[in-house]
C-alpha positions as CSV (number, residue, x, y, z in Angstrom):
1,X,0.0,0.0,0.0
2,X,1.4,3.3,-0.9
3,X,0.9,6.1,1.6
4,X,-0.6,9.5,-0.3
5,X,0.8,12.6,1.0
6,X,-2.4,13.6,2.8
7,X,-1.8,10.2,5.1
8,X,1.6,10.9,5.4
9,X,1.0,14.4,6.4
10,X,-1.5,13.0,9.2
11,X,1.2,10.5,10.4
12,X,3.5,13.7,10.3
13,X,1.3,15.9,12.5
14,X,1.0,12.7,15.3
15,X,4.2,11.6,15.8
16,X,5.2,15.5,16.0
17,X,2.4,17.0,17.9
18,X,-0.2,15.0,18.2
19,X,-2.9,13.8,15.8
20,X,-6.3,12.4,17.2
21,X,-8.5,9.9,15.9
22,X,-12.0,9.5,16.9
23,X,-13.0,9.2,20.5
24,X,-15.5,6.1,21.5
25,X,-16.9,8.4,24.1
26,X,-19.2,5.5,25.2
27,X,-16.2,3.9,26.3
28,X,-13.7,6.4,27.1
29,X,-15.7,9.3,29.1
30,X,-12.4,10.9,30.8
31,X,-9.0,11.2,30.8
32,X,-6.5,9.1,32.8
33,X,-6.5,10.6,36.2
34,X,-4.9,9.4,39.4
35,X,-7.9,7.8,41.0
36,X,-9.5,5.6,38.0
37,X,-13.2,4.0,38.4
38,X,-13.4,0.5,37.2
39,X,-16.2,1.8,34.5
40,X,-13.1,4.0,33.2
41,X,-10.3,1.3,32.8
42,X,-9.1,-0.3,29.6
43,X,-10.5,-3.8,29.6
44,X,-7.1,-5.9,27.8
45,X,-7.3,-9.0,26.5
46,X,-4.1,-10.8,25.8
47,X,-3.6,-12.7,22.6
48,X,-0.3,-15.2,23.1
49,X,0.9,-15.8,26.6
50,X,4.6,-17.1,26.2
51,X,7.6,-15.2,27.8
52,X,7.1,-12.0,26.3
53,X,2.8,-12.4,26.8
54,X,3.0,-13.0,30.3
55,X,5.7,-10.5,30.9
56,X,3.5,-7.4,29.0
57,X,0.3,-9.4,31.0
58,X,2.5,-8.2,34.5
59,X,2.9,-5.1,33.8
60,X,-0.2,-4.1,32.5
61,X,-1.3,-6.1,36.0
62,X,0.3,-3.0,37.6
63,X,-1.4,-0.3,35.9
64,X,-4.1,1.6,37.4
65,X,-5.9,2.4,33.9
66,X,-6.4,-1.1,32.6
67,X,-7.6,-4.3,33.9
68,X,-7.0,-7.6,32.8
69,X,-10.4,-9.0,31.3
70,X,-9.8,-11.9,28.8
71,X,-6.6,-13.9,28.0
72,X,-5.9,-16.2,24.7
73,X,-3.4,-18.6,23.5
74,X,-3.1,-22.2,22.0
75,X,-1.4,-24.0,24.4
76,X,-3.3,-24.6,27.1
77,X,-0.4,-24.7,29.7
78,X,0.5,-21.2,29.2
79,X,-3.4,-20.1,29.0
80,X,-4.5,-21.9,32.1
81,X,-0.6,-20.4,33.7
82,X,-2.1,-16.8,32.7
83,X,-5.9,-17.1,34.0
84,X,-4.3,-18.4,37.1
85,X,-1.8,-15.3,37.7
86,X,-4.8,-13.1,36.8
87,X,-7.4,-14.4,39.0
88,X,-5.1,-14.1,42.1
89,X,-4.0,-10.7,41.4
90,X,-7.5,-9.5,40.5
91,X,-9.4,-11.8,42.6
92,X,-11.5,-12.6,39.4
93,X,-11.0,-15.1,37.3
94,X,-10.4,-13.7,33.1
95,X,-12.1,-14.9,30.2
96,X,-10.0,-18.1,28.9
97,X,-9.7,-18.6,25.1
98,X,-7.7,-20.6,22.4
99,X,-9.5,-19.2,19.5
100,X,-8.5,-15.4,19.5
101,X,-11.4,-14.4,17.1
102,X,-13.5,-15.6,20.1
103,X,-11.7,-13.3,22.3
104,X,-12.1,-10.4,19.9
105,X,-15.7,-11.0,19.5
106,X,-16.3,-10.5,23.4
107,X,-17.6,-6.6,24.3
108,X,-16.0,-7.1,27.8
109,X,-12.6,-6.3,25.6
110,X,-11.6,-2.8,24.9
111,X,-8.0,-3.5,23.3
112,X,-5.8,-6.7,22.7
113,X,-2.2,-6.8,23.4
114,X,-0.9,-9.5,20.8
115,X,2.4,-11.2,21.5
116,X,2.2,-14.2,19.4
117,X,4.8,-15.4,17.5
118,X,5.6,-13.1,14.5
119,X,3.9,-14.8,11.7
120,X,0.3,-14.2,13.9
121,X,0.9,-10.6,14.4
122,X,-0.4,-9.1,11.1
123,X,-3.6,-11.5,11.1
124,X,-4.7,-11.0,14.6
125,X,-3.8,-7.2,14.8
126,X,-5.6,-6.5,11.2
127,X,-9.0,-9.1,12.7
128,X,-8.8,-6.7,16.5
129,X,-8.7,-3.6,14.0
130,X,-11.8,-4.7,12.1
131,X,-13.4,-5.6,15.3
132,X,-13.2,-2.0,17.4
133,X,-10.3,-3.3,19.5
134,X,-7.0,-1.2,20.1
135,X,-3.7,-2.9,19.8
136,X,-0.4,-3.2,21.3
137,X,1.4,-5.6,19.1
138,X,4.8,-6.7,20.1
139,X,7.9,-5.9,17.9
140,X,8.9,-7.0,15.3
141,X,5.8,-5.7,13.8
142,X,5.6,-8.1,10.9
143,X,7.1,-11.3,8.9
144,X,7.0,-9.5,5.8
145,X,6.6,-5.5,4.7
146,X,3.6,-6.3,2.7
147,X,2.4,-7.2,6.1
148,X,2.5,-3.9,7.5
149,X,0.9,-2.0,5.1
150,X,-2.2,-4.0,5.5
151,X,-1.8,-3.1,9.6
152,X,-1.2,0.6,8.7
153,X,-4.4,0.8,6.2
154,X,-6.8,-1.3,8.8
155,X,-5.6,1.0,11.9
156,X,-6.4,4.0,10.1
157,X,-9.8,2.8,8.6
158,X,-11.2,1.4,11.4
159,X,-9.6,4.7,13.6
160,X,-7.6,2.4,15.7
161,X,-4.8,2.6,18.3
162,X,-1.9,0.4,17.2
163,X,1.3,0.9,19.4
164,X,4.2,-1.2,18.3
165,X,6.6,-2.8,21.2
166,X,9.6,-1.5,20.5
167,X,9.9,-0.2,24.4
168,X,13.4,1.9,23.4
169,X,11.2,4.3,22.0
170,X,10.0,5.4,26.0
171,X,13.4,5.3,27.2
172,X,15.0,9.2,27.8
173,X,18.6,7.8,26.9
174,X,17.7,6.7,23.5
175,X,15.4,10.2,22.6
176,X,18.3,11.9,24.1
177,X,20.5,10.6,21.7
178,X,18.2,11.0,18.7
179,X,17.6,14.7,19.5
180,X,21.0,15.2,19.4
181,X,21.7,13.7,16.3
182,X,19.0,15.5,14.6
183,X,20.0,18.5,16.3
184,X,23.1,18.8,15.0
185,X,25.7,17.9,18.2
186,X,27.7,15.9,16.6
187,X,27.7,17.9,13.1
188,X,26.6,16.3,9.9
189,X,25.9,12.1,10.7
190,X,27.4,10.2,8.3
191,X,27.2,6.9,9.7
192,X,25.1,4.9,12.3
193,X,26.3,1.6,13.5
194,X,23.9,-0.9,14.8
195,X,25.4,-3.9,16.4
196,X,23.0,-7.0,16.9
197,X,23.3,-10.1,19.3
198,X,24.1,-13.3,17.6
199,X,21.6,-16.1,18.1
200,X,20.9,-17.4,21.2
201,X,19.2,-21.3,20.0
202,X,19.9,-24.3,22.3
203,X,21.9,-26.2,20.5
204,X,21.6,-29.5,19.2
205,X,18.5,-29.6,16.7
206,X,16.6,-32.6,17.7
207,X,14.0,-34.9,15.2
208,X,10.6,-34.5,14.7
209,X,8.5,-35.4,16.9
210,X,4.6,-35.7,18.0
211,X,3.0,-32.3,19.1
212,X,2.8,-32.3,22.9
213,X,-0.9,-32.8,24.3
214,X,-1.4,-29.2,25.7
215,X,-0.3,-27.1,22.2
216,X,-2.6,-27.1,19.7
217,X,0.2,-27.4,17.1
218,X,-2.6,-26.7,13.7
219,X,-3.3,-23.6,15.2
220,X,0.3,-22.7,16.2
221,X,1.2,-22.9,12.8
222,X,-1.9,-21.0,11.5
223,X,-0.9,-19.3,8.2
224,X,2.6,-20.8,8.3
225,X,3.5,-23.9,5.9
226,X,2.4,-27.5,7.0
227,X,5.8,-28.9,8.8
228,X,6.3,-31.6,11.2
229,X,6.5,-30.4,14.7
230,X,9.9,-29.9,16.3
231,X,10.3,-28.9,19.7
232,X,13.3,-26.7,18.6
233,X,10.8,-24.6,15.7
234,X,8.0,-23.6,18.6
235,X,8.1,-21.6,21.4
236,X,11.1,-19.0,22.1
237,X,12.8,-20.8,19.7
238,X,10.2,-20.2,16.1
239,X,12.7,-16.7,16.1
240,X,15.1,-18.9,14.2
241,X,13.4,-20.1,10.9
242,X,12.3,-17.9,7.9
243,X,8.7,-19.6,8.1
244,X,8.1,-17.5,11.7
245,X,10.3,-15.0,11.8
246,X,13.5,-12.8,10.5
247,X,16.1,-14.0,13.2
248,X,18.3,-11.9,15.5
249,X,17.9,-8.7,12.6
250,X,14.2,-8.4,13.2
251,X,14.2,-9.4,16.9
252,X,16.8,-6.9,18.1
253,X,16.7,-4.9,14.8
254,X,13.4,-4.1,15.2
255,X,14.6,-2.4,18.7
256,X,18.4,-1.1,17.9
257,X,17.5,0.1,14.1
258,X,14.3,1.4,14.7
259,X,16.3,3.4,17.1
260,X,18.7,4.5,13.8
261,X,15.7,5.3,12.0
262,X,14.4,7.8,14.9
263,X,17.9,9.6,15.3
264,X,18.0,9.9,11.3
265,X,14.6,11.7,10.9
266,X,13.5,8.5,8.9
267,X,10.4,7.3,10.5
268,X,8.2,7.9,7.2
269,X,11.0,6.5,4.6
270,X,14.0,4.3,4.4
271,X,17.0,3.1,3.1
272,X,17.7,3.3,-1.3
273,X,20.0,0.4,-1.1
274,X,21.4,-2.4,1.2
275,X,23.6,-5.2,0.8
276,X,24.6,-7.9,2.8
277,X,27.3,-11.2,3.5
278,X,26.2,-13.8,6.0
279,X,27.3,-16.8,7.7
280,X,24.6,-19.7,8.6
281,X,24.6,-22.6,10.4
282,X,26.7,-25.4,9.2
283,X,25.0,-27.7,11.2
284,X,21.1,-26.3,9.9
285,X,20.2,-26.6,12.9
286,X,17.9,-23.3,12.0
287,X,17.7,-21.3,9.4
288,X,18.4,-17.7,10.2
289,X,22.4,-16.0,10.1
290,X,25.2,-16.8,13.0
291,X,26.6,-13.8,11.3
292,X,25.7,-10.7,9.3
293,X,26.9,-7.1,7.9
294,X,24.7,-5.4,6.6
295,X,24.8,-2.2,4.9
296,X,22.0,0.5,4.3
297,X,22.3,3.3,2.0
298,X,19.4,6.1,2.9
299,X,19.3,9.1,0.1
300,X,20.8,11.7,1.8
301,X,24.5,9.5,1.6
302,X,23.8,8.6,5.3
303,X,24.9,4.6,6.2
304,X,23.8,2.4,8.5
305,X,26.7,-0.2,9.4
306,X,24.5,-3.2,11.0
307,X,26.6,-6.3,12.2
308,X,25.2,-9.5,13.5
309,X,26.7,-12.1,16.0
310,X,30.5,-12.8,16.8
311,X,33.1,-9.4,15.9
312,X,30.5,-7.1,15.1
313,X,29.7,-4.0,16.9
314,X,28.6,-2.7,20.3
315,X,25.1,-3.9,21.0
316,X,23.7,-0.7,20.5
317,X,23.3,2.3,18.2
318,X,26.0,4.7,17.5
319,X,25.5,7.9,15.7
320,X,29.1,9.2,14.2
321,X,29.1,12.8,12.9
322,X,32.0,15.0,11.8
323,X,32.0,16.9,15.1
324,X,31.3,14.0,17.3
325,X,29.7,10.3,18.0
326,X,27.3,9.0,20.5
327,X,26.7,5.7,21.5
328,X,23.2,4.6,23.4
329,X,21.9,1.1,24.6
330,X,19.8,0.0,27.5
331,X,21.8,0.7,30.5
332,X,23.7,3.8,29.7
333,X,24.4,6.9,26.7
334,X,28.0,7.9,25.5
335,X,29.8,10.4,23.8
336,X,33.4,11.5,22.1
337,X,34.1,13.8,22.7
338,X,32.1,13.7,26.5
339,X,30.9,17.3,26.3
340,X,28.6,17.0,23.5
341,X,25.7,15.3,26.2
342,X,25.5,18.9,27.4
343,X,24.8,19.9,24.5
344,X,20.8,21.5,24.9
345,X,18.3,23.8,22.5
346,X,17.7,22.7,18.8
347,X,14.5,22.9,16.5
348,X,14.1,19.2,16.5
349,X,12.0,18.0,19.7
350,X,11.0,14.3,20.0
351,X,7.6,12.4,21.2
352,X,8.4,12.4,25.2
353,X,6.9,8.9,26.9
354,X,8.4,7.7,29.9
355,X,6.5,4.3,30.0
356,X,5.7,2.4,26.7
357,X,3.0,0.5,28.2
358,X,1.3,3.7,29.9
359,X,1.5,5.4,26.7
360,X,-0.5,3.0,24.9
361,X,-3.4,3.5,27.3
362,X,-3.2,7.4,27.6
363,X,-3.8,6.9,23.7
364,X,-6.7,5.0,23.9
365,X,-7.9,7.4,25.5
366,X,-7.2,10.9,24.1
367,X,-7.0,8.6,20.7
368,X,-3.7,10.5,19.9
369,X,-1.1,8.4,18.0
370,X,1.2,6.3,20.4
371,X,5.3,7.0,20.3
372,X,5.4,3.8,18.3
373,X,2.8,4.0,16.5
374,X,1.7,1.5,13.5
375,X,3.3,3.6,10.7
376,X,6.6,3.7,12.3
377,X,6.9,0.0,13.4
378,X,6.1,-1.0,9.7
379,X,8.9,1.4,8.5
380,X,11.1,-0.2,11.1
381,X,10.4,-3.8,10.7
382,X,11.0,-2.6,6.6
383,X,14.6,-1.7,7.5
384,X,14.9,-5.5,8.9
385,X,12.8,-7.0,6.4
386,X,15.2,-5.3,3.4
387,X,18.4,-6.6,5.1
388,X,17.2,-10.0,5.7
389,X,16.0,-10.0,1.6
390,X,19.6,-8.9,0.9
391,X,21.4,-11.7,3.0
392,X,18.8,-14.3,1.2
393,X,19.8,-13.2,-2.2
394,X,22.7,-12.3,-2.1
395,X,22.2,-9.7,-4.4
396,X,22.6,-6.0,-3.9
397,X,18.5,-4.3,-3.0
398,X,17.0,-1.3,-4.5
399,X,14.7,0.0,-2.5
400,X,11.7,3.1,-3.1
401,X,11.0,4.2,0.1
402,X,8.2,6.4,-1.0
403,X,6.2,3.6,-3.6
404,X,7.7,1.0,-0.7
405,X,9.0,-1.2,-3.4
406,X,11.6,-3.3,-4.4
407,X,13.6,-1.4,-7.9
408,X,14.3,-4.1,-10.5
409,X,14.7,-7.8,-9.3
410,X,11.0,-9.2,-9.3
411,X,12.4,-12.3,-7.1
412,X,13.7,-10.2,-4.8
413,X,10.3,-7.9,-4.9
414,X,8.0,-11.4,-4.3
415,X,10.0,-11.4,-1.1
416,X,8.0,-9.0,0.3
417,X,5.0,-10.3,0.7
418,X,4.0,-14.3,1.8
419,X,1.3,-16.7,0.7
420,X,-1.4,-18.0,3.8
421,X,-1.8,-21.1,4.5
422,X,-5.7,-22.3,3.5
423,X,-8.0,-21.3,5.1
424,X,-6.2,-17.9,6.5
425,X,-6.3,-14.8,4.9
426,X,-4.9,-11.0,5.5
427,X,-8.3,-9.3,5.4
């Protein structure tokens, strides 16, 4: 889907100041406020329960705004896990699915947080869209860019809420470092180097073997091709294989790029070209690269230098400039020379959220867009999505960021998008 400039001029005006979509009065009558009524709170239902589902479950637990109301996944180990947690917290016991389109059909549920497996998140975010639901979808945003334009056209038909989980986004240290980057501390940025963990699989691979009796191993694989079940494809571990996911450059890409993106001024466009070398288990034990460069060529000459496993870069982002270089990642912010941190003013002032979670719900409710909002999690997950084309092929990518196409290698542009499994389809 190509964006027209009237759309991109709306996304333009929320990210920067604030752009509202239409209020469901009848169920959001206030504003968040420090004592909140259980008629006011966001009823959440929570759509795939495994480590990252149960830890975005907790902390929505703790927020005075929301309240757990409904909870969904296809193994019924983790969803009878969740109800459990839920009840004893709440003292009520939440409504238990397997079937999310029977969670989404409930009017007890307000908004979904969805942290399924990858290839789920465009389906399930698209079918809560279509139903009235709000969505927090967990990063990376999609299994292939064609993906996310289908999420960004349903969020902004049905005048949906669709924060992406890429948490960096709510963290001071990385908006400090992207305003001043954009703001000119460290002169004209040339280069941003991204360095990305290597993957973390538990080694050996192990045969095929019968589903286990509590995971519903059809509906795991959904959309996804008809495999065997493996014990080592499911779980923590689906990360690792092209039919689920993009590997280590769309689990931590879609965090530590996303973050180049931002400090670039790139949230609404992209790299031209990228090209890639990669190193892949000799064992096959999974599918996605041991090791990766990756380089991205944006319009403006800027590069972004991403590296992947062993004798890459800091795990990070670091903006280099002819004046000056900062580095950023989750525990602390750096710069040579030291001076430019105290660096203050500048035009350029970024979406301030100290709490990616709260921010969601403040959104549902005075229906401005979210710090991550749709838009720019499909952009992101792009930026991983491109590389990952580019270590596939081999070949050197041409990328339009503004008709969001592939330039001039139709195999390369068929990458882009992915074929459902019967009976599933991308509304």
């Amino acid at each position: 889907m190509r964006f027209s400039r009237s759309r991109r001029a709306f996304l333009r005006a929320g990210v920067a100041g604030g752009a509202f979509l239409s209020l469901p009065a009848s169920i959001y009558r206030t504003a968040l406020g420090a004592d909140v009524p259980p008629s006011e709170k966001v009823r959440l239902g929570f759509i795939g329960l495994g480590g990252q589902g149960t830890g975005n479950m907790n902390a929505f637990l703790k927020h005075s705004h929301a309240t757990v109301a409904a909870v969904c996944d296809v193994d019924s180990s983790h969803l009878a896990k969740a109800a459990g947690v839920v009840e004893k917290a709440t003292k009520k016991a939440p409504q238990a699915e397997k079937d999310f389109r029977k969670l989404l059909d409930t009017k007890d549920v307000d908004a979904v947080v969805v942290s399924t497996p990858d290839h789920w998140h465009a389906l399930t975010t698209v079918a809560a869209c279509a139903a009235g639901k709000d969505v927090y979808c967990e990063k990376p945003l999609t299994l292939v860019i064609g993906e996310g334009q289908a999420m960004v056209a349903a969020a902004r038909k049905h005048g949906r809420i669709v924060q992406t989980g890429s948490q960096q986004r709510s963290d001071a240290r990385f908006r400090q470092a992207c305003e001043l980057a954009r703001n000119g501390a460290l002169g004209k940025v040339h280069t941003v180097k991204v360095g990305l963990p290597g993957p973390n699989f538990k080694a050996p691979g192990v045969p095929d073997s019968t589903p286990p009796a509590e995971l519903d191993y059809e509906f795991w694989l959904g959309p996804a091709p008809a495999r065997p079940y493996n014990e080592k494809r499911v779980h923590y571990l689906f990360r690792f294989f092209w039919d689920y996911s993009g590997g280590q450059q769309t689990n931590f890409g879609a965090h530590h790029l996303d973050i180049a993106q931002w400090g670039l001024g790139m949230d609404e466009s992209g790299p031209v070209s990228i090209e890639a070398t990669a190193q892949f288990n000799k064992e096959k034990w999974f599918e996605t690269p041991e090791v990766a460069k990756i380089t991205y060529t944006y319009a403006n000459g800027v590069k972004i230098l991403c590296s992947l496993g062993k004798g890459g870069y800091p795990g990070g982002t670091t903006f280099e400039g002819d004046k000056g270089s900062i580095f950023v990642d989750r525990s602390k912010i750096t710069a040579t020379p030291p001076e430019i941190l105290k660096s203050t003013g500048g035009d350029v002032k970024l979406y301030v959220s100290n709490n990616h979670h709260g921010n969601w719900l403040d959104c549902i409710k005075t229906r401005k867009l979210p710090i991550c909002d749709v838009a720019i999690g499909h952009r992101s997950a792009t930026v991983c999505h491109l590389g990952n084309i580019a270590v596939r092929t081999g070949r050197k990518i041409a990328w339009d960021p503004a008709k969001e196409q592939i330039v001039g290698d139709a195999e390369a542009a068929k990458m882009t998008t992915k074929e459902y499994r019967a009976p599933w389809k991308l509304a």
